[in-house]
TORNU-44779 format. One line per 8 residues: number of its first residue (from 1); their letters; for each residue x, y, z of N, C-alpha, C, O, CB. Coordinates in nm, 3 decimals, decimal comma. Last residue first. Glycine has a CB too. Layout:
REM residues N
NUM = a = X Y Z X Y Z X Y Z X Y Z X Y Z; ...
REM end
This chain:
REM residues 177
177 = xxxxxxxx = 1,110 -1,408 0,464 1,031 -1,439 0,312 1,152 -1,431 0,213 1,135 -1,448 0,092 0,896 -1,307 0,261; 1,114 -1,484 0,796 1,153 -1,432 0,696 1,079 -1,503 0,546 1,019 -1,609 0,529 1,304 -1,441 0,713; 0,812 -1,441 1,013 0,893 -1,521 0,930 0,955 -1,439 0,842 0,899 -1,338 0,799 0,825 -1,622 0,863; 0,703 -1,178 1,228 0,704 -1,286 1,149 0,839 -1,384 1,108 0,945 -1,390 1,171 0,651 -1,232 1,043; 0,666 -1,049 1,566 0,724 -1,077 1,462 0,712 -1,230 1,357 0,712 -1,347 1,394 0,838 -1,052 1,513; 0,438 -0,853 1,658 0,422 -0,980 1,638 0,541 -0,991 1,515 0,521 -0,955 1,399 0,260 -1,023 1,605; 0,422 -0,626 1,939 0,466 -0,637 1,774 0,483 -0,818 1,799 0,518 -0,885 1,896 0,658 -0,523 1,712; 0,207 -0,593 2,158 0,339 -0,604 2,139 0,367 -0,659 2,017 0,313 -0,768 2,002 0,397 -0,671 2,235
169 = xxxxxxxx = -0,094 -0,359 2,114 -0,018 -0,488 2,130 0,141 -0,503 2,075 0,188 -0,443 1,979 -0,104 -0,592 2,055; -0,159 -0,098 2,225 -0,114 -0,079 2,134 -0,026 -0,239 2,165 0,083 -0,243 2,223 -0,055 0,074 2,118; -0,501 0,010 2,364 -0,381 -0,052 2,344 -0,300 -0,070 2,210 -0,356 -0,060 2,100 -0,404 -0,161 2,388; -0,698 0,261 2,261 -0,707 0,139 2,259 -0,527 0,125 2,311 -0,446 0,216 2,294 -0,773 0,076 2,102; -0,749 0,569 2,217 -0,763 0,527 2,326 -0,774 0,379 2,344 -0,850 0,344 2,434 -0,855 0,588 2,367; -0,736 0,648 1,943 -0,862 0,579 1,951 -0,890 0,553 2,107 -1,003 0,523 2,147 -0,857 0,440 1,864; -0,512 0,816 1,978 -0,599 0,849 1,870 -0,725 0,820 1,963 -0,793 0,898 2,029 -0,579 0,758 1,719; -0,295 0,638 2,045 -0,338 0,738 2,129 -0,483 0,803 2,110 -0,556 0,836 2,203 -0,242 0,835 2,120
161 = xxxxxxxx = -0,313 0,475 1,814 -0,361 0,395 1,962 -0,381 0,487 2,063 -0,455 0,461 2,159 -0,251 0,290 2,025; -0,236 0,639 1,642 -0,391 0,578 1,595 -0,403 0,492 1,741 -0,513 0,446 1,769 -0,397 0,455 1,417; 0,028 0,734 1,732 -0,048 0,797 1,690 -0,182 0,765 1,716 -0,250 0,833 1,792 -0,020 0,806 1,588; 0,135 0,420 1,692 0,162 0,485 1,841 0,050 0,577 1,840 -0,041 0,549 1,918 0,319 0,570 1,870; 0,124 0,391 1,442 0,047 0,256 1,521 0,046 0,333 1,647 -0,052 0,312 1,718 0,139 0,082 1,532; 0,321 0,556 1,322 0,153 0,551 1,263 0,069 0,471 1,395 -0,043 0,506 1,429 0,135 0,432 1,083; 0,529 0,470 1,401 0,515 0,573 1,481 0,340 0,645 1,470 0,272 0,721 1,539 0,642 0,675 1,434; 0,556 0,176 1,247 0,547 0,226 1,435 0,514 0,354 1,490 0,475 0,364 1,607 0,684 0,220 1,509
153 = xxxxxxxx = 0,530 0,319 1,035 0,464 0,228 1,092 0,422 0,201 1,234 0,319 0,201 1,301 0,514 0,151 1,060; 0,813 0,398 1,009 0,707 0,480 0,983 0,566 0,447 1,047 0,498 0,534 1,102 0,697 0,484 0,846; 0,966 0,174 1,120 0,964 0,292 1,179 0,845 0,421 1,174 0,803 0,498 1,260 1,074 0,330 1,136; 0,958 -0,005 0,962 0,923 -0,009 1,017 0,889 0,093 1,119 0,790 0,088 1,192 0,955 -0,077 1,014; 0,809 0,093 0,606 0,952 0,056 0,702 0,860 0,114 0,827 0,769 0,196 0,833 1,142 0,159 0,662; 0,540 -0,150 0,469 0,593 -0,019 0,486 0,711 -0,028 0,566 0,738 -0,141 0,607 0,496 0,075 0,545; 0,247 -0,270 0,352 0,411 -0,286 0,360 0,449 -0,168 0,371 0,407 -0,078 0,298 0,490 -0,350 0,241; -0,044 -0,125 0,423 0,029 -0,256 0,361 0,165 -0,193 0,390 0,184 -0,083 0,443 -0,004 -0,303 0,178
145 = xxxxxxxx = -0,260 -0,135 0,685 -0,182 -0,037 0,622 -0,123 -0,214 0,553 -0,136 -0,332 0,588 -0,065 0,105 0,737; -0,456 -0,271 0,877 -0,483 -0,124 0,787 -0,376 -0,057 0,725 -0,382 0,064 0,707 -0,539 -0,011 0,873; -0,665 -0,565 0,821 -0,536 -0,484 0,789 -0,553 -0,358 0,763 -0,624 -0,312 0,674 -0,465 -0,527 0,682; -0,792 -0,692 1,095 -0,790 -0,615 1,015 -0,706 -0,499 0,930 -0,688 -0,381 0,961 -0,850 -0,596 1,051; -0,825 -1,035 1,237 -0,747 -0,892 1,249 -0,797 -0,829 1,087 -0,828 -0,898 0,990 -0,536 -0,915 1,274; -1,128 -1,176 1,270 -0,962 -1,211 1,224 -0,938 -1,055 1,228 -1,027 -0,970 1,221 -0,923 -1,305 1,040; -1,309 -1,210 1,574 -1,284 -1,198 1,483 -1,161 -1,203 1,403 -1,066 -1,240 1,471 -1,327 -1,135 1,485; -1,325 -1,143 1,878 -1,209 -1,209 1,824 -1,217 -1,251 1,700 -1,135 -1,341 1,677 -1,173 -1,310 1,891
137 = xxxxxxxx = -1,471 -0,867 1,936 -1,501 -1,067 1,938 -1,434 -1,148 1,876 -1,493 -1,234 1,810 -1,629 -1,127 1,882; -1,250 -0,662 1,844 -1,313 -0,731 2,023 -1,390 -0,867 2,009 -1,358 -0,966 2,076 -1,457 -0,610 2,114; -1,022 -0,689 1,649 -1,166 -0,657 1,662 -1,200 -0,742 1,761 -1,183 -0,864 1,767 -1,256 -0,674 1,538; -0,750 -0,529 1,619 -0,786 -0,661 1,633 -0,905 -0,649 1,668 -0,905 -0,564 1,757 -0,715 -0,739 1,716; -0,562 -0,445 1,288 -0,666 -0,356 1,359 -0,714 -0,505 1,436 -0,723 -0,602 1,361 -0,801 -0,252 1,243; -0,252 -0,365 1,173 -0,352 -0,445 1,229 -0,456 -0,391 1,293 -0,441 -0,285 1,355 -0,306 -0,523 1,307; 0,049 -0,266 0,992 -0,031 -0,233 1,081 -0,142 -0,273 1,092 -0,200 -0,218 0,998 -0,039 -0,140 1,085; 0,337 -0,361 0,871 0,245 -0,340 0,865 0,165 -0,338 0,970 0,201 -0,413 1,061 0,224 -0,389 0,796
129 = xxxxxxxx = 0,737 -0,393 0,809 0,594 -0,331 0,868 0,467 -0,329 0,833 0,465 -0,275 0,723 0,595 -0,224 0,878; 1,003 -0,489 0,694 0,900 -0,395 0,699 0,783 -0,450 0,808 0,777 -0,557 0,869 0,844 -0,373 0,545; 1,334 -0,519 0,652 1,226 -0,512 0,742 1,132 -0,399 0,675 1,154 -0,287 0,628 1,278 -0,478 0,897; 1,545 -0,707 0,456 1,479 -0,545 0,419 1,380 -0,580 0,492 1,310 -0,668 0,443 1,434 -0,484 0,251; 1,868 -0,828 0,400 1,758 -0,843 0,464 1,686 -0,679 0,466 1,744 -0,571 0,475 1,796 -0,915 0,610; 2,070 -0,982 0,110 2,056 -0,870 0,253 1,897 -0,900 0,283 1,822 -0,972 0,217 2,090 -0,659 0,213; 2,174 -1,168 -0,036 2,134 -1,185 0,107 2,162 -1,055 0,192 2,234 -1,030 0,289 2,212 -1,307 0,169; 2,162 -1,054 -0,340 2,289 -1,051 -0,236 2,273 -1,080 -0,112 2,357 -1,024 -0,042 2,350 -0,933 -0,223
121 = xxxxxxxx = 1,816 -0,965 -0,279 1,933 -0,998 -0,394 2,094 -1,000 -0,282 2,109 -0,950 -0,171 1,935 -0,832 -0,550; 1,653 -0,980 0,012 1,629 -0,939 -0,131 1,811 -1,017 -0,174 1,887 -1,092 -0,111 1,593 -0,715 -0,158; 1,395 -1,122 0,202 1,581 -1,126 0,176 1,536 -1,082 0,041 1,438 -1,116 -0,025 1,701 -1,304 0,187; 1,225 -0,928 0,436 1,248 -1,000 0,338 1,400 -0,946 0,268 1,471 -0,846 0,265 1,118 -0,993 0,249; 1,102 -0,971 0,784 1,214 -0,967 0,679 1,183 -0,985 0,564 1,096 -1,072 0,554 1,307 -1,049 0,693; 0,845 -0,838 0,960 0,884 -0,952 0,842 0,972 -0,887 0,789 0,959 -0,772 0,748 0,778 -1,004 0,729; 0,579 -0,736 1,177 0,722 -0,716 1,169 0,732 -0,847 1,040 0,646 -0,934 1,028 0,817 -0,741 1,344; 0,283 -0,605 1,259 0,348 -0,705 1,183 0,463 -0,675 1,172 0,472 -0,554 1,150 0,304 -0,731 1,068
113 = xxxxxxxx = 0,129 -0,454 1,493 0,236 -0,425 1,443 0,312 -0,564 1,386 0,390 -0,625 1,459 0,306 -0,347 1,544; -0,248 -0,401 1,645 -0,069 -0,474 1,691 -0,016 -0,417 1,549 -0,091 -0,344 1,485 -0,042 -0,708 1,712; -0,443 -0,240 1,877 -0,399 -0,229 1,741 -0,283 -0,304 1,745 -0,208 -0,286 1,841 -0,376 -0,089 1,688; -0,779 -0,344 2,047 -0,654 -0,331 2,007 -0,605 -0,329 1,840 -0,658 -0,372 1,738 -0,598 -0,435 2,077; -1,081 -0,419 1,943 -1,020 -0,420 2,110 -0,890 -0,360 2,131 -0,877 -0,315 2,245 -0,997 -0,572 2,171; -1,346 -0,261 1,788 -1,197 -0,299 1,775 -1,112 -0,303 1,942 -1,094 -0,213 2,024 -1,122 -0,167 1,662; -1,594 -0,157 1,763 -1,554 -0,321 1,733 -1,428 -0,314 1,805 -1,426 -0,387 1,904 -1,532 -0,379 1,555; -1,613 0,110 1,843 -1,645 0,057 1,952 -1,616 -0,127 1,946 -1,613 -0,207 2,040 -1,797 0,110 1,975
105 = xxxxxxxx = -1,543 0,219 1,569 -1,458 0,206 1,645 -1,458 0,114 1,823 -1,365 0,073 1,892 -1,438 0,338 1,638; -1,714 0,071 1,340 -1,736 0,131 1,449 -1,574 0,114 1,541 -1,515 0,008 1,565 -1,878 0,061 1,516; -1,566 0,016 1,017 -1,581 -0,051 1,114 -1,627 0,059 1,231 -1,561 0,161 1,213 -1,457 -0,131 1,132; -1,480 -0,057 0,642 -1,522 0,021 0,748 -1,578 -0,017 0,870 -1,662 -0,104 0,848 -1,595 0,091 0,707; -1,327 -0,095 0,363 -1,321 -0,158 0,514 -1,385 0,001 0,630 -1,339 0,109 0,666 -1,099 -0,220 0,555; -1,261 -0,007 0,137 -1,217 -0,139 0,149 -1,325 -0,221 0,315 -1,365 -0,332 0,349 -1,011 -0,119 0,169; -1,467 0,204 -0,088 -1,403 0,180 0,060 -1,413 0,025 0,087 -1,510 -0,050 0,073 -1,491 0,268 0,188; -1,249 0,324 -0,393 -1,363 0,217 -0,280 -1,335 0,131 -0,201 -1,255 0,037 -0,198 -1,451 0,131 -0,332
97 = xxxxxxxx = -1,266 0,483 -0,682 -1,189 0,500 -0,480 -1,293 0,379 -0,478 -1,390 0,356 -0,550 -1,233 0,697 -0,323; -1,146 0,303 -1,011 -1,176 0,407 -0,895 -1,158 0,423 -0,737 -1,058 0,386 -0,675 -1,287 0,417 -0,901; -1,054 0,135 -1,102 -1,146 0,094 -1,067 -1,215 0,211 -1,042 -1,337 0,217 -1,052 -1,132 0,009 -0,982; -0,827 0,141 -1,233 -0,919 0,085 -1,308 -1,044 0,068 -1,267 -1,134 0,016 -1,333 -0,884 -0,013 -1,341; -0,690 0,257 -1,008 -0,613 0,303 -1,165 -0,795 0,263 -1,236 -0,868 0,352 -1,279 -0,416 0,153 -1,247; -0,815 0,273 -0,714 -0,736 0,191 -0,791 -0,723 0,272 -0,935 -0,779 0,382 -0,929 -0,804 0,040 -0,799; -0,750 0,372 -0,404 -0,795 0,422 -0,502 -0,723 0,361 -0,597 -0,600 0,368 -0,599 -0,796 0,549 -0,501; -0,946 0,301 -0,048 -0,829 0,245 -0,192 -0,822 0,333 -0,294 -0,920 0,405 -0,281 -0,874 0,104 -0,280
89 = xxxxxxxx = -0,995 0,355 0,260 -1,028 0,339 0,161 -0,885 0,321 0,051 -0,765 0,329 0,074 -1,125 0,444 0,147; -1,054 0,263 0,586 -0,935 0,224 0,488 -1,046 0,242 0,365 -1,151 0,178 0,358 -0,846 0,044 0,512; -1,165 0,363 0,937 -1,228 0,325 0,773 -1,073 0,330 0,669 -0,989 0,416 0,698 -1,376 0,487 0,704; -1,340 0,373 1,220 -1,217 0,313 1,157 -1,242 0,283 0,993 -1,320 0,201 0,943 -1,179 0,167 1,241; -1,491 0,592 1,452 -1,503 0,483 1,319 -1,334 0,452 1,261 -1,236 0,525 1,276 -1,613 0,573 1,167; -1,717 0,656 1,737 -1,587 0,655 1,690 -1,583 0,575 1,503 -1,679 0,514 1,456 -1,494 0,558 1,825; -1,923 0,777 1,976 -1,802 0,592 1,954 -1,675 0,670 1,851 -1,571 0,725 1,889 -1,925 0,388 1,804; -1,978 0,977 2,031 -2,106 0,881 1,988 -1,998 0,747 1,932 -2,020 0,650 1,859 -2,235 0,969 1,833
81 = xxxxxxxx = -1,746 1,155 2,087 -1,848 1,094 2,163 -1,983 1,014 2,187 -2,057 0,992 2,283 -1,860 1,149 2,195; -1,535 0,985 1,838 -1,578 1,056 1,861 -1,678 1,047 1,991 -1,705 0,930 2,019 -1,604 1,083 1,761; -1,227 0,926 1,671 -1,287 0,893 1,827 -1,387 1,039 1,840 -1,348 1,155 1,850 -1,132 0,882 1,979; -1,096 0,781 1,398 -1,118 0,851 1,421 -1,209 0,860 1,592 -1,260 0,750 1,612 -1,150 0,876 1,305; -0,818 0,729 1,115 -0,928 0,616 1,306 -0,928 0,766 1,347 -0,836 0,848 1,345 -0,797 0,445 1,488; -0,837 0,629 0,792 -0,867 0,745 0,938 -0,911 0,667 1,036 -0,997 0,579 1,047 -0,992 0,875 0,924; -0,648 0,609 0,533 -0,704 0,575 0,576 -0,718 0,640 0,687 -0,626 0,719 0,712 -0,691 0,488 0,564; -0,616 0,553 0,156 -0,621 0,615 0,261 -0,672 0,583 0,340 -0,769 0,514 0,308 -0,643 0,697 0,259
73 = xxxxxxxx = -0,393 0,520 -0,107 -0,504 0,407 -0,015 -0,512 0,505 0,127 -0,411 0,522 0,195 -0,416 0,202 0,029; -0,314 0,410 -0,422 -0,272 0,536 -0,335 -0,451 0,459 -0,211 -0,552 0,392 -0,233 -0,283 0,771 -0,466; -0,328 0,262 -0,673 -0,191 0,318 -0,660 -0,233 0,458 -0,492 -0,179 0,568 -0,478 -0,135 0,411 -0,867; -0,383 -0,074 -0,584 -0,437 0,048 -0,587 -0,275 0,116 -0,546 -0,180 0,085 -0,474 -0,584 0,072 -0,474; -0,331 -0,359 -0,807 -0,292 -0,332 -0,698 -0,360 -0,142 -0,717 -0,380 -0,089 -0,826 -0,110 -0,380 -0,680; -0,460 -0,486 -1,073 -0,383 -0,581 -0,962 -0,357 -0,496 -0,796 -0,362 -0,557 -0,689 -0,208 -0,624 -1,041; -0,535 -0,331 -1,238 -0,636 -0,386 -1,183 -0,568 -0,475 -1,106 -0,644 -0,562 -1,064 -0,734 -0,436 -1,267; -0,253 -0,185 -1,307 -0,379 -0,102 -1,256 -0,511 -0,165 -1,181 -0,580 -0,105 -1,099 -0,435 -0,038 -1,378
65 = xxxxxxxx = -0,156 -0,414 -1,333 -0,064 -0,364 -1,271 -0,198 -0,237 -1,214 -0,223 -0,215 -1,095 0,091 -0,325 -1,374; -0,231 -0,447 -1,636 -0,279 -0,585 -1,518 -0,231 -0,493 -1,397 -0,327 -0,515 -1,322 -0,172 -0,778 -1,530; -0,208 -0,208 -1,782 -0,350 -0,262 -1,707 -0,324 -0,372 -1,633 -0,411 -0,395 -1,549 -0,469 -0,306 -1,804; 0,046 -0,238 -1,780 -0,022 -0,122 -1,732 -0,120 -0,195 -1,725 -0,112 -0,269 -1,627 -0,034 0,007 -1,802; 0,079 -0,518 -1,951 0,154 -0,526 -1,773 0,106 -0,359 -1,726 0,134 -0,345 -1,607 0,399 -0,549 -1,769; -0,038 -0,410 -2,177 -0,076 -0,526 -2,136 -0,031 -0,505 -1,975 -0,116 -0,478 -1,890 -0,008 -0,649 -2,225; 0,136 -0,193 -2,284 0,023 -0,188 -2,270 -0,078 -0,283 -2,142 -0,154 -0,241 -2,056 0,002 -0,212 -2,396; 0,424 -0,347 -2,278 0,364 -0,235 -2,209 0,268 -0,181 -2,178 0,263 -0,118 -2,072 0,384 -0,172 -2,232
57 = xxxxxxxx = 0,313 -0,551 -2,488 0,392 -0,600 -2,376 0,363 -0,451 -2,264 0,280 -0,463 -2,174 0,581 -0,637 -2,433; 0,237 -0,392 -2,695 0,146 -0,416 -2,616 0,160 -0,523 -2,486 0,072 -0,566 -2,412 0,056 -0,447 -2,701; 0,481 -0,262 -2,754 0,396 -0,212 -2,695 0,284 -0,252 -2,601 0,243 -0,202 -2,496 0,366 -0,170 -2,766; 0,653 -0,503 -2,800 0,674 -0,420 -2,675 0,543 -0,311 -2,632 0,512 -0,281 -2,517 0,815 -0,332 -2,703; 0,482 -0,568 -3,101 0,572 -0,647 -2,958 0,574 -0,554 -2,840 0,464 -0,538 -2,787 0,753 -0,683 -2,990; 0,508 -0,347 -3,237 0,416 -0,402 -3,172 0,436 -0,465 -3,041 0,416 -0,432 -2,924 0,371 -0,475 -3,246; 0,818 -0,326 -3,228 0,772 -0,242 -3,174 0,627 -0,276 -3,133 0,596 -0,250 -3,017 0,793 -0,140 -3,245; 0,851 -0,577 -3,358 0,918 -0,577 -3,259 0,867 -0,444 -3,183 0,875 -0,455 -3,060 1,061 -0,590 -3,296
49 = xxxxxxxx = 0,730 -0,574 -3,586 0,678 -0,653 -3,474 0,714 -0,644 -3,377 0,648 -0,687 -3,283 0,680 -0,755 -3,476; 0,903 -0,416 -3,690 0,753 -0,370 -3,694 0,666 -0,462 -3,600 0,558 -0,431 -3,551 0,690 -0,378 -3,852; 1,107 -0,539 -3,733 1,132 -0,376 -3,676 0,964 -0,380 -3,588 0,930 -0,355 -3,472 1,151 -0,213 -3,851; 1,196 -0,756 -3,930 1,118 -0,807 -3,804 1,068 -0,598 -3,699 0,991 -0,587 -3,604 1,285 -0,960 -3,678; 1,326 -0,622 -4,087 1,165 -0,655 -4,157 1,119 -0,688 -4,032 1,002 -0,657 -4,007 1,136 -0,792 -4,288; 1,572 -0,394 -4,052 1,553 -0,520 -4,056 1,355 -0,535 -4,092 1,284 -0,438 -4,118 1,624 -0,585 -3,895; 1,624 -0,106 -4,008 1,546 -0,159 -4,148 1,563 -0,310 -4,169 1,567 -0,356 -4,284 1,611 -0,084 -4,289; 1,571 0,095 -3,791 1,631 0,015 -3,807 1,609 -0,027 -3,929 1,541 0,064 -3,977 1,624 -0,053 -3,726
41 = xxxxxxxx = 1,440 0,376 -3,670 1,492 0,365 -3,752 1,590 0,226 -3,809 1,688 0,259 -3,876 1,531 0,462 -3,731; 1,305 0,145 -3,418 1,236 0,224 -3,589 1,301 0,277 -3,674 1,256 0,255 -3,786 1,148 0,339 -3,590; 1,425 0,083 -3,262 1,421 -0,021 -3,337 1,356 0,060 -3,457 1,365 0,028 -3,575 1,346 -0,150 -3,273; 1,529 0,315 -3,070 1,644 0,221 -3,125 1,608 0,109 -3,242 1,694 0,052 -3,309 1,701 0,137 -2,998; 1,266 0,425 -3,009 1,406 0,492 -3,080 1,475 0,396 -3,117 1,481 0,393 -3,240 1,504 0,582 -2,995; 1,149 0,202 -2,838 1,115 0,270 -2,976 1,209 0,350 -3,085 1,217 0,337 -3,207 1,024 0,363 -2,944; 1,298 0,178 -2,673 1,323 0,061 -2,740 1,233 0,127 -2,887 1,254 0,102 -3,006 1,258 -0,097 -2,645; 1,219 0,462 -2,577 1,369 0,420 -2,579 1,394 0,304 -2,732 1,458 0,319 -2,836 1,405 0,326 -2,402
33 = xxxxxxxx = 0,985 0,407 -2,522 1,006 0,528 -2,598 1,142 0,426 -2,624 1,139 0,323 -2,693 1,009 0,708 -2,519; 0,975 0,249 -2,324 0,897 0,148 -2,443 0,942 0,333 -2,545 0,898 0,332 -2,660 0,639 0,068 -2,397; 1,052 0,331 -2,097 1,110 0,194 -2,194 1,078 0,163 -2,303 1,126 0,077 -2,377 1,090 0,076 -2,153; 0,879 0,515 -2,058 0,990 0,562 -2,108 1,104 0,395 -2,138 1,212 0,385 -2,196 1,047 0,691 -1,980; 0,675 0,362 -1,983 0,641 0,447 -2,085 0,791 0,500 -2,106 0,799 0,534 -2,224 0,520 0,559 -2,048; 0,812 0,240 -1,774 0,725 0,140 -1,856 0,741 0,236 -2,007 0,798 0,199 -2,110 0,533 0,115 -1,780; 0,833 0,425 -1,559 0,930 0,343 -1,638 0,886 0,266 -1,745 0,982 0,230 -1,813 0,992 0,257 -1,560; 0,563 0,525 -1,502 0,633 0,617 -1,612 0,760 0,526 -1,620 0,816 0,560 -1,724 0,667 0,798 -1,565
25 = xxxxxxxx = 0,476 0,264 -1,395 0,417 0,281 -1,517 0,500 0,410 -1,625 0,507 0,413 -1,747 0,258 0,317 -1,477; 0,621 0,257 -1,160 0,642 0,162 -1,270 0,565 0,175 -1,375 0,583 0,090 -1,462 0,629 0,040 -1,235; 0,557 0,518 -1,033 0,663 0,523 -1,102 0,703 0,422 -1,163 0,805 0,436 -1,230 0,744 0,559 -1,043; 0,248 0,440 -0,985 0,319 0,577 -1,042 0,455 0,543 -1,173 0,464 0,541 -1,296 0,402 0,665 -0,881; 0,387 0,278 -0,780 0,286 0,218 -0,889 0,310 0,345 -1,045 0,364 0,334 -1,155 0,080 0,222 -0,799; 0,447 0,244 -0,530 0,541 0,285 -0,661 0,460 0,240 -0,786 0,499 0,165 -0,875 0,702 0,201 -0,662; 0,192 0,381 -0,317 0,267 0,265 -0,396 0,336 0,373 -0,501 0,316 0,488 -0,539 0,152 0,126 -0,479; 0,115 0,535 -0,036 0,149 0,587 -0,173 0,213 0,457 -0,223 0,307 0,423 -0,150 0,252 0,729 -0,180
17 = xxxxxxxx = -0,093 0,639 0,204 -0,016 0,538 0,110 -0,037 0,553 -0,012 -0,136 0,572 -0,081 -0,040 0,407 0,127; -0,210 0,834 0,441 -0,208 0,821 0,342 -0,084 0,684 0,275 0,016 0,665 0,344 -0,200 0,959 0,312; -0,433 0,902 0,760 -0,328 0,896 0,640 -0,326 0,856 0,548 -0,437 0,817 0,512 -0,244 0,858 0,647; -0,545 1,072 1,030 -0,592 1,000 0,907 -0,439 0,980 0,863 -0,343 1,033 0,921 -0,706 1,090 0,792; -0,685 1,014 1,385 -0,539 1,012 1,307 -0,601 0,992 1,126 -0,690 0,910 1,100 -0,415 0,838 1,378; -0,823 1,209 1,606 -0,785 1,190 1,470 -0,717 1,133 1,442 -0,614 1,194 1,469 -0,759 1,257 1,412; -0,812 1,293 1,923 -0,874 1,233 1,867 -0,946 1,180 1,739 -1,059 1,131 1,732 -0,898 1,249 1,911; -0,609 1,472 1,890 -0,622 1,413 2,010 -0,720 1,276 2,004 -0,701 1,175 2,071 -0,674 1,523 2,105
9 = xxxxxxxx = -0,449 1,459 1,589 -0,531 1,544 1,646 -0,526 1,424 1,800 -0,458 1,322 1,809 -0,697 1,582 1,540; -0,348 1,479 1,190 -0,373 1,400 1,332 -0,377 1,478 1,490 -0,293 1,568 1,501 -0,246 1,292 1,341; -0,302 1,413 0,909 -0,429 1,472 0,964 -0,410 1,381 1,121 -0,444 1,267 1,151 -0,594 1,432 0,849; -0,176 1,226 0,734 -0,214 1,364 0,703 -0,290 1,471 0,789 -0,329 1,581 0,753 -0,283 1,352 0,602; 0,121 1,064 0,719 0,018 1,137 0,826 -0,019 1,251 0,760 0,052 1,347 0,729 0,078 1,180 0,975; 0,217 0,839 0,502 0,226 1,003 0,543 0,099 1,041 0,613 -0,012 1,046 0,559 0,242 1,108 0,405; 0,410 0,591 0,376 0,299 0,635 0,475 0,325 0,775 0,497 0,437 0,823 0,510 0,298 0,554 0,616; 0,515 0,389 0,105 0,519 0,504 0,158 0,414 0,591 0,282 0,332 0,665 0,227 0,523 0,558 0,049
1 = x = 0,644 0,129 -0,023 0,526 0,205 0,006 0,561 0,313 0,106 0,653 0,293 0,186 0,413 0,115 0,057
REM end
């Protein structure tokens, strides 16, 4: 995932997230060309299932993949002299935009910083990041960003704590996954 500041000010921060969502669906559509080329001119009898087959194997994992996860998610902490607001919206493939989470900025006591390994293939290790919103009656934290490197994250969390004029809690590291 991808974070990009779009908009940030003394008392602004907005941004943006971008999933690879995009780009597993144009792999999808150029797999399913490919396996198309190679099995239609073929002249075995199974040809014709086999292209059904994949299509709606491709068909099928685009929509679960559109109603499973939003390909792009924005979000703004914003400080104004009547308080302030904190809002995460989504924009899904199947659904449309809709706002996940909206909050008075006057809720929120602090922002902290999820830290987590995860071991990918060959035991390497891949840190990421995510970003928290902690709401003053101790309510459960509020996620405002999903998976991201850590750096981008950190420098999003520094931004939106200058932003809002809140603390910026000491990173909570997790468990490896």
């Amino acid at each position: 995932m991808r974070i990009r500041i779009t908009e940030e000010s003394h008392s602004l921060v907005a941004w943006e997230e971008h999933t690879p969502l995009l780009s597993i669906w144009a792999g999808l559509l150029i797999a399913f060309i490919l396996s198309l080329a190679i099995v239609a001119p073929s002249t075995h009898p199974w040809r014709w299932g086999v292209i059904i087959g994949s299509m709606l194997f491709c068909l099928g994992l685009s929509v679960f993949l559109g109603g499973a996860a939003p390909f792009q998610a924005s979000a703004r902490v914003e400080r104004t002299s009547e308080g302030g607001l904190v809002r995460r919206e989504e924009r899904w493939a199947l659904k449309g935009e809709q706002v996940t989470w909206e909050s008075p900025l006057e809720a929120m006591a602090s922002f902290w910083i999820e830290v987590r390994g995860f071991e990918e293939t060959g035991h390497r290790v891949v840190t990421l990041s995510r970003l928290w919103a902690r709401p003053v009656e101790g309510a459960e934290s509020i996620l405002l960003t999903g998976w991201a490197p850590v750096a981008s994250v950190q420098a999003l969390a520094t931004s939106v704590s200058q932003a809002a004029r809140l603390p910026l809690e000491n990173e909570a590291a997790g468990d490896m996954v």
